[in-house]
N, C-alpha and C positions, 0 to 999 in steps of 0.2 A: 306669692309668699313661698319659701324654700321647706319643706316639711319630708316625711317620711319618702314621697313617692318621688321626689324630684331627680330629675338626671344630668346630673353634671359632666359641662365638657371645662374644656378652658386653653389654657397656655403654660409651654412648660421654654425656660430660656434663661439666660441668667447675663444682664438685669431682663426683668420685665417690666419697670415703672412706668414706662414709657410708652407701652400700649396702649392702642385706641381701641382693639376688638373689643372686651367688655364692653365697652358702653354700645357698642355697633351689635354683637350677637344677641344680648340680653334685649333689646329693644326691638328685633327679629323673633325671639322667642314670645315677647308678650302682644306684638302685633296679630300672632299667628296662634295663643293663645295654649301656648306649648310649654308643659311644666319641666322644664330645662333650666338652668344657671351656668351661666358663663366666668369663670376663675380664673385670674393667671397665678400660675407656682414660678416662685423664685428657685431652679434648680443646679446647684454647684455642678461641675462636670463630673465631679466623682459621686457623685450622688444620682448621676442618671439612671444608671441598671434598676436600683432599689427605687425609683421614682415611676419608672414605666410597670415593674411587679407589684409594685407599690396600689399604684392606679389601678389595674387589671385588678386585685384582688378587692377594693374599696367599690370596684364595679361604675367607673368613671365608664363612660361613653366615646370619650373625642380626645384628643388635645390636637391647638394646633401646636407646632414647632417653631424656634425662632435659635437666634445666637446663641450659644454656639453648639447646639446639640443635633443640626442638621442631619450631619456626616454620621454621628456616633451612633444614634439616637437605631440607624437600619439595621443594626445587628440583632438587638433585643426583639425585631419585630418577625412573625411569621410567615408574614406575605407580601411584595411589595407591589404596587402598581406598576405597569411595563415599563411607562415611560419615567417613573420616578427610581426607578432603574438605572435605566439611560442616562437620566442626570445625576445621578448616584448622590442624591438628597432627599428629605422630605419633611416636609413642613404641616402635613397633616395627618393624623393617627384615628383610624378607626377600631376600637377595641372589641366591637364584635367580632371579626375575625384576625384581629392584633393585626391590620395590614397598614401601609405608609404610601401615602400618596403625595404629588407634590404638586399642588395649586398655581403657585408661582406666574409660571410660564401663562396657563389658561387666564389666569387673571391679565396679562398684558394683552392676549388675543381678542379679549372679547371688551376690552375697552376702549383697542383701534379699530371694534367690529363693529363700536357704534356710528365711526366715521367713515370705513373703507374695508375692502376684504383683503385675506390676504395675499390667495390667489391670485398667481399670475405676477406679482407685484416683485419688485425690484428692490430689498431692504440692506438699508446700513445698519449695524447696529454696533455700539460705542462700548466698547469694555467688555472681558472676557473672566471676570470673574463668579458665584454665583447665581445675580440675578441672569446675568447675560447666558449664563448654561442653560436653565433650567425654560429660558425665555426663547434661545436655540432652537433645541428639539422643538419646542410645543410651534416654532416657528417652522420645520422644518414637515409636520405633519401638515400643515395647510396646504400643503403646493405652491409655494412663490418661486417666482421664475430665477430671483437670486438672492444669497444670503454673506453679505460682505461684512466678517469682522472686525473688527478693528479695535487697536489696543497700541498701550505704549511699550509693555513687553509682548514681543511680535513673537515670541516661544511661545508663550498663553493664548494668544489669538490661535494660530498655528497648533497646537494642541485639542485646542475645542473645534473649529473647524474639523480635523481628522477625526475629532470623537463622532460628529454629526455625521458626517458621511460615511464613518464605518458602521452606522443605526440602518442604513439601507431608507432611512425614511426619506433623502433625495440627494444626488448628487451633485447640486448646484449649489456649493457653500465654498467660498474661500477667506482669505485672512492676509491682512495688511497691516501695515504700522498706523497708529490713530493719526500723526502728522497728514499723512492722505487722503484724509478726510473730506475735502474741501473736493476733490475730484471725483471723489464717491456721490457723494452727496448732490451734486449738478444733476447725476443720471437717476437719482433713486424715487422711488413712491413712496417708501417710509424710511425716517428717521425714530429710532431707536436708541435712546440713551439710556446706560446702564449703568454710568458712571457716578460717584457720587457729586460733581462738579456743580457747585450751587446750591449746595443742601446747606440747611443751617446749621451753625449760626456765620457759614463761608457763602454768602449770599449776593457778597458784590463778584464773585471769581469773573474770571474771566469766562464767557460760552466756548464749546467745543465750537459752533459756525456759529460763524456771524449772518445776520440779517441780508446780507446783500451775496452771502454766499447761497440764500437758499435761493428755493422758488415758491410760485402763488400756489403750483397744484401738492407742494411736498405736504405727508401728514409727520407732526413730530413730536413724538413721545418722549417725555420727561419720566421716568417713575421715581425720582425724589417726589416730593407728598409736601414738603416742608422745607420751602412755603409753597404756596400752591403756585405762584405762578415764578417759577424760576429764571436764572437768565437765558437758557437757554428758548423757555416757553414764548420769555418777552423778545426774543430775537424772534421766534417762528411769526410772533402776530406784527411786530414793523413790515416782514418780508410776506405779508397775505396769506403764509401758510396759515394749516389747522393744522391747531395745538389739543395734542390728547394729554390730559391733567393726569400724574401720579396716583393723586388721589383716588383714579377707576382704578385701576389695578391695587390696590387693597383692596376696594372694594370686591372686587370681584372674584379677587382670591377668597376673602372672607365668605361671599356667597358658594362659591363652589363648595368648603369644606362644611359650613353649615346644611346645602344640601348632603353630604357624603354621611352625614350625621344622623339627620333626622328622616332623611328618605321625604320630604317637602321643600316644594318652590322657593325660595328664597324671596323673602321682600324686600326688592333689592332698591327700590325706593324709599323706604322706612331706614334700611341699614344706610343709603347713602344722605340720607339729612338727618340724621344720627353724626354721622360721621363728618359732616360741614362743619355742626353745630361745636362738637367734643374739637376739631381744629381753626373754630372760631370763621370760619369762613362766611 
């Protein structure tokens, strides 16, 4: 029950209808038996300065970040995370020290960490817009042995590539046109899809590789969520690969900034059959 002492985080984006956290954090806070409330705010772009002062002064706790307030949202804040920095977004706001951090990235890492490391590993990954930044870096802190972008505007690819290698976090990243994909992809240990290809309600599209282009050992990440098994996901399982579901990376983006929140574990079990349930799965 929400009363005098309760701490509220939430979401701040415009739209918000469409999120699933609410139902995933609030069911984390009462797991864990923590008198938190989980909100999303409907916030216009001009209305963000007065939304972030807003918040800070009503003694909100969290927000995370979503459309289209990423980019704008890091001026009003005090401190930013190193790497959310680097990606020059962020998607999570801690209000104790006004700082922004960006979840994003960590959330794709630790969803391919339940199947393979990333270390040492040889990755494609699909589109160079901002999931594919922010999923970059956080890939480029692990140590993989190489990081092949790729993209239909081979400026965009070629842009972020340079951002990553000028982070000094490694210098084994390059960038190609998404067409070459098919060559990439023979030699790689993860496939990494950032594009939105396949996401609803475009669900028959066409996959970036086909089935016969992969192989048995490749792992391939979809981070569309909706549906949960894409065409891209349904090509990895004809061709033997493992298929890492969108659906972990929310989730595990959500657990990371509810940890940044509350300073507790995440139940990240609880949050992810919450989170099946609220996408019918």
């Amino acid at each position: 029950m929400i009363n005098g002492s309760t701490k509220i985080v939430g979401l701040i984006g415009h739209p918000v209808e469409h999120s699933f956290s609410p139902p995933m954090h609030n069911a984390a806070f009462e797991e864990l038996g923590l008198d938190y409330a989980y909100v999303p705010f409907n916030v216009c772009p001009e209305n963000l300065k007065s939304a972030i002062l807003g918040a800070k002064s009503l003694n909100i706790k969290g927000f995370n970040v979503t459309i289209p307030h990423k980019i704008n949202v890091m001026k009003y804040l005090d401190k930013l995370d190193p790497i959310a920095k680097l990606i020059g977004a962020v998607n999570t706001i801690d209000f104790k020290e006004m700082k922004g951090y960006n979840t994003d990235g960590i959330g794709c890492i630790k969803a391919i960490g339940e199947v393979t490391s990333i270390k040492d590993k040889n990755i494609v990954v699909a589109g160079a817009g901002g999931a594919s930044r922010a999923i970059s870096f956080y890939l480029a802190r692990e140590n993989p042995q190489s990081i092949h972008i790729l993209n239909r505007d081979i400026n965009k690819a070629k842009s972020l590539a340079e951002d990553v290698k000028n982070s000094k976090l490694t210098d084994n990243v390059d960038f190609d046109s998404i067409d070459k994909i098919v060559g990439y992809v023979s030699d790689a240990d993860i496939l990494i899809d950032t594009t939105p290809v396949g996401m609803s309600p475009h669900v028959n599209d066409e996959a970036i590789v086909k089935a016969e282009d992969m192989h048995s050992d490749l792992v391939v990440n979809d981070i569309v969520y909706n549906p949960n098994e894409t065409v891209l996901l349904s090509e990895a399982i004809k061709a033997g690969a493992t298929p890492v579901y969108g659906i972990k990376m929310l989730l595990y983006q959500g657990a990371e900034s509810f940890e940044i929140w509350t300073g507790e574990k995440a139940p990240v079990d609880v949050m992810e059959k919450t989170l099946r349930k609220t996408l019918d799965l």
